[in-house]
N, C-alpha and C positions, 0 to 999 in steps of 0.2 A: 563367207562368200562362196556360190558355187563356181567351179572351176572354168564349168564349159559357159555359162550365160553372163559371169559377172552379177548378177542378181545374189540379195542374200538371202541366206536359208534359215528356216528357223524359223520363231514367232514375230509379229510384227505388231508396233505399238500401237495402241487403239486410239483416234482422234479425239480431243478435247472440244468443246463447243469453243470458236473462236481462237482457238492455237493449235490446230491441230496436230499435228506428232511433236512440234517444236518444244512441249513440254519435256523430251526425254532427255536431252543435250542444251537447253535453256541456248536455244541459239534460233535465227533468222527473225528477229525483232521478239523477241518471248518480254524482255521487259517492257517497250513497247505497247505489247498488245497488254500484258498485266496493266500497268497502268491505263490504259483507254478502259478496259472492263473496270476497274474500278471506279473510274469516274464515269463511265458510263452506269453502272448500275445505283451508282449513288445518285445521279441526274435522275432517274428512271424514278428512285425512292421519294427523291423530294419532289418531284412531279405529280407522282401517285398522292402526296399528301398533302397539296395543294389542292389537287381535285377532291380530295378525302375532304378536305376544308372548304369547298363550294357544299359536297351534299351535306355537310352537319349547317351551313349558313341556311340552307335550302330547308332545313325542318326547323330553323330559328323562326327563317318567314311565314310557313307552314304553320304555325301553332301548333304544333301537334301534342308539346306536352312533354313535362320533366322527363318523365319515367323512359315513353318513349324514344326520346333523347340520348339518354343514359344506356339504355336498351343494346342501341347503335353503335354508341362508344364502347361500349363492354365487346360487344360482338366484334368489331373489328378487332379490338385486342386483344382479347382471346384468340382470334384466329390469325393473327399475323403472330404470335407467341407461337401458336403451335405450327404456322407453316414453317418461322425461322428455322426451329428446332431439327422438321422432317427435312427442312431442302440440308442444313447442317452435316443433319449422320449420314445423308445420302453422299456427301463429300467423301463418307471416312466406309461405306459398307456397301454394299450391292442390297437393293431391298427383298426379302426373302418372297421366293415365286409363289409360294403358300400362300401369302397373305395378298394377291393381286385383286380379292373383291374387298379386303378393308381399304387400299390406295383406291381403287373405284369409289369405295363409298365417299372417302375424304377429298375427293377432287374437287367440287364445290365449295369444301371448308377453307382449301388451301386456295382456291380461284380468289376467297374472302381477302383470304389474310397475304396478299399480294406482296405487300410492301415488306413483310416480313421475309419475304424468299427474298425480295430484291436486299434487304440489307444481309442476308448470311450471304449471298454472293460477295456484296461487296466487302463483307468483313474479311473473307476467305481467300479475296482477289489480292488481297493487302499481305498476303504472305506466300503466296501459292497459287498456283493455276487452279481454279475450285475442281475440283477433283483428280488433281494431278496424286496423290499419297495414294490414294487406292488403285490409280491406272500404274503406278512405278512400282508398287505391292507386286501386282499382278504379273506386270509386264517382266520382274525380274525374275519372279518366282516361274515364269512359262519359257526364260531363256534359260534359266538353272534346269531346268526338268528336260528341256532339247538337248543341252548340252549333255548333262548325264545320259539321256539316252541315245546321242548318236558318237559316244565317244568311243574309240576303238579298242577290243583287248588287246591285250599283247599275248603273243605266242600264239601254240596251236591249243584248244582244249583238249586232244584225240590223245597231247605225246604227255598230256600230266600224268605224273606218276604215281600209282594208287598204294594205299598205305594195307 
């Protein structure tokens, strides 16, 4: 804390979507809000795959044909596999700034595979704030580095004694 403002010095933790700092001391409703996100994203998934379940009835009426059918199914699975996976490691890594026109490219893919991000949220909501490990990584690692750098020497450097 600083002396004169009462304010504290140092880094400051960075907000969570829907818990904001409350992940750092798991206090002001943080179990709470974990449980609503998880039932809340899990709402969101079975939702999505209700609706998912109108458009696959929708090309049953359609005739449109085995293949094309299959097509559709493949496609959604495939891209709710690979969105789960990307929303996943983005829980546990920062995504490298180098690679910001492959995320561009896969925006669409991942837009696909919807249901798939809603269920790694919820899987992640069941254990953790979804991205609470990499903000408490981070957040510990930027108060150990304040701390080493604003800690005081002791003595004077001018009266060490040279060999």
């Amino acid at each position: 804390m600083s002396d004169e403002t009462g304010t504290p010095t140092g880094p400051r933790p960075e907000p969570i979507r829907f818990f904001g700092t409350t992940w750092v001391d798991h206090d002001g409703g943080y179990a709470g809000r974990r449980a609503a996100v998880a039932a809340g994203s899990l709402a969101a998934a079975v939702a999505s795959c209700l609706i998912l379940r109108f458009a696959y009835e929708g090309l049953a009426i359609a005739a449109v044909g085995g293949f094309v059918t299959l097509l559709v199914v493949v496609m959604f699975a495939i891209c709710s596999a690979i969105a789960f996976r990307r929303t996943w490691e983005g829980f546990t890594e920062r995504p490298d700034p180098d690679t910001q026109d492959t995320q561009a490219s896969l925006r669409g893919l991942l837009a696909i595979g919807f249901v798939g991000a809603l269920l790694a949220y919820f899987f992640r909501s069941l254990t953790e704030a979804p991205g609470e490990k990499l903000h408490r990584q981070e957040y510990e690692t930027a108060r150990a580095e304040h701390t080493r750098r604003t800690s005081r020497r002791t003595g004077n450097p001018s009266r060490k004694r040279r060999r």
